[in-house]
N, C-alpha and C positions, 0 to 999 in steps of 0.2 A: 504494500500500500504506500509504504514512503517512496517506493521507486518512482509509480506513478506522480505522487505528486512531485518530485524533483525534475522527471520529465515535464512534464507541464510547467515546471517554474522557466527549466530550460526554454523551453521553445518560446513561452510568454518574453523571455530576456529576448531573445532571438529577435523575436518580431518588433518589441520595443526600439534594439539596437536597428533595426532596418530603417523602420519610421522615424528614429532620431537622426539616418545617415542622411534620408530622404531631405528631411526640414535643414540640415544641413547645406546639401547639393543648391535646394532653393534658396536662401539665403545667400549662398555665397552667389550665387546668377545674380540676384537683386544687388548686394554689395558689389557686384562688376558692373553691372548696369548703370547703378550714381555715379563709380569711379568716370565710369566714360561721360556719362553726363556733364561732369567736372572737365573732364580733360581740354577743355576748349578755353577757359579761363587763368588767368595767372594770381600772384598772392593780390596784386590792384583789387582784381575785382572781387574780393572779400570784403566783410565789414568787422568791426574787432568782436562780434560774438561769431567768427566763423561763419555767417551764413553770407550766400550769395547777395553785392547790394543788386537795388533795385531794377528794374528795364528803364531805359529811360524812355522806351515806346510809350512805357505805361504813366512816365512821368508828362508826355507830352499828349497823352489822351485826357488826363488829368486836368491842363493845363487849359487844354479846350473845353473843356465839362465846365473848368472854372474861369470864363474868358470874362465875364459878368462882375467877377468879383474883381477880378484885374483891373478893368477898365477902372469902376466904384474907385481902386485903391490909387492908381493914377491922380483919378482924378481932384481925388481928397489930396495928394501933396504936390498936385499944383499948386502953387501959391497964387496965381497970377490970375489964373479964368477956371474958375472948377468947375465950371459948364461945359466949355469949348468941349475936350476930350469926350465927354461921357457923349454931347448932343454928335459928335463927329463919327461916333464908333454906333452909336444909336440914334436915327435923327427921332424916332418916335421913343418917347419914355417907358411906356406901354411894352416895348418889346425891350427892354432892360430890365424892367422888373418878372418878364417873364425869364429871362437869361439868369436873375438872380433865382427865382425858385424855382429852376430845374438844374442850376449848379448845387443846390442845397445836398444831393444826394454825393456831387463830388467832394460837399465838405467832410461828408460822413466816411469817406473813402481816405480821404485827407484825415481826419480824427483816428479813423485804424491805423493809418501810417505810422501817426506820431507816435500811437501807445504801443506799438509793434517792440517791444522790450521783452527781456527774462520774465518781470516778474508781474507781466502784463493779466488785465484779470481774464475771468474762463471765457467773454462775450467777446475780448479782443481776439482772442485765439479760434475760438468758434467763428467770426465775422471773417479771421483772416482769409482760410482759406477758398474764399467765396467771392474776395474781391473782383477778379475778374468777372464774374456773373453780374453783380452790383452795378462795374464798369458799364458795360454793355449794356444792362436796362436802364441806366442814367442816361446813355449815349442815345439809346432808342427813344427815350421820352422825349430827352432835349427836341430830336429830330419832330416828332409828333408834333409836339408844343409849337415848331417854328414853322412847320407844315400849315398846322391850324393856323398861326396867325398869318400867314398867304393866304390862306383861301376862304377862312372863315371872317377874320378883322382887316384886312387888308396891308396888315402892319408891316410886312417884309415884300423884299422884293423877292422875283423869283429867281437872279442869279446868285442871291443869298441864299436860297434854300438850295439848289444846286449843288453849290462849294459846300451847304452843308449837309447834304447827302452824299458827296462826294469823301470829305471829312471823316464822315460817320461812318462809312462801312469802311475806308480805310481801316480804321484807330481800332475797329472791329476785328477786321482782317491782324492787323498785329496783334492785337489781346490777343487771339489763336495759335498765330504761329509763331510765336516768340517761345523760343525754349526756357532762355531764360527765366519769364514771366513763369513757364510752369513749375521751374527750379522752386523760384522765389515762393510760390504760393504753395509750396511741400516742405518747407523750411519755416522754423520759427525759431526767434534768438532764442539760446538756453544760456544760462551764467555756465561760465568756464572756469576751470581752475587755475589758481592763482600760479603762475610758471616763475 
């Protein structure tokens, strides 16, 4: 009776040792796979917790999302005419306050960036890796938003909406195929130890 159960412990090891060799083989394929991931970048493009910094596709889809607030900020350190800028880049008012609340979701994009830390809370980390989703439906509103105001208010022109159709599936198309980007968004700072 002890045979048998020694047998059985044997073999249970056996199969165990298979399945640990298995989860082994897979892992080290995933740990080759990041390695090459990496291999395209040098120490520059680190940041000091180790993770890849940012795309800067993503900085300039960003940038577009918040073109509203830009102007706004311009315009407030003009000293001189803090109308000129805002009326030049918007000649109707109406279509700056819509640029400002359909940038609002790029602020919120902009707010995960900054708390993108070690010791960042559970809804920064949860939010993080989603940003590109976030991206793109801010990017597709914005466009809607600019859409409507052509055809519904009359507020834009229509080689504005054009360049921003144009714009928009661009900054799309990058959010996609940017490797980087998908680096960046698999990666979250951890504290390192002190060397």
């Amino acid at each position: 009776m002890s045979n048998y159960k020694q047998d059985n412990n044997l073999k249970a090891n056996k199969h165990q040792d298979v399945a640990n060799q298995g989860k082994d083989r897979q892992s080290d394929k995933q740990s080759n796979k990041h390695s090459n991931d990496y291999r395209q970048y040098s120490v520059q493009d680190f940041d000091s917790y180790d993770c890849l910094k940012l795309s800067k596709r993503f900085y300039l889809a960003l940038l577009f999302l918040l073109r509203g607030y830009i102007v706004w900020l311009l315009s407030v350190t003009n000293m001189r005419d803090r109308v000129s800028t805002m009326q030049w880049v918007y000649p109707d008012s109406s279509l700056f306050y819509l640029s400002l609340f359909t940038g609002s979701v790029g602020l919120f994009v902009l707010l995960i960036i900054s708390l993108r830390r070690p010791d960042a809370h559970g809804w920064v980390r949860a939010c993080w890796p989603k940003s590109r989703i976030i991206m793109v439906i801010a990017l597709l509103f914005d466009l809607i938003i600019h859409v409507m105001a052509l055809f519904y208010w009359q507020l834009s022109s229509f080689v504005w909406v054009l360049l921003q159709v144009v714009f928009t599936l661009m900054f799309i198309v990058w959010c996609y195929s940017s490797d980087r980007l998908t680096i960046n968004l698999q990666e979250f700072p951890e504290k390192l130890p002190d060397k």
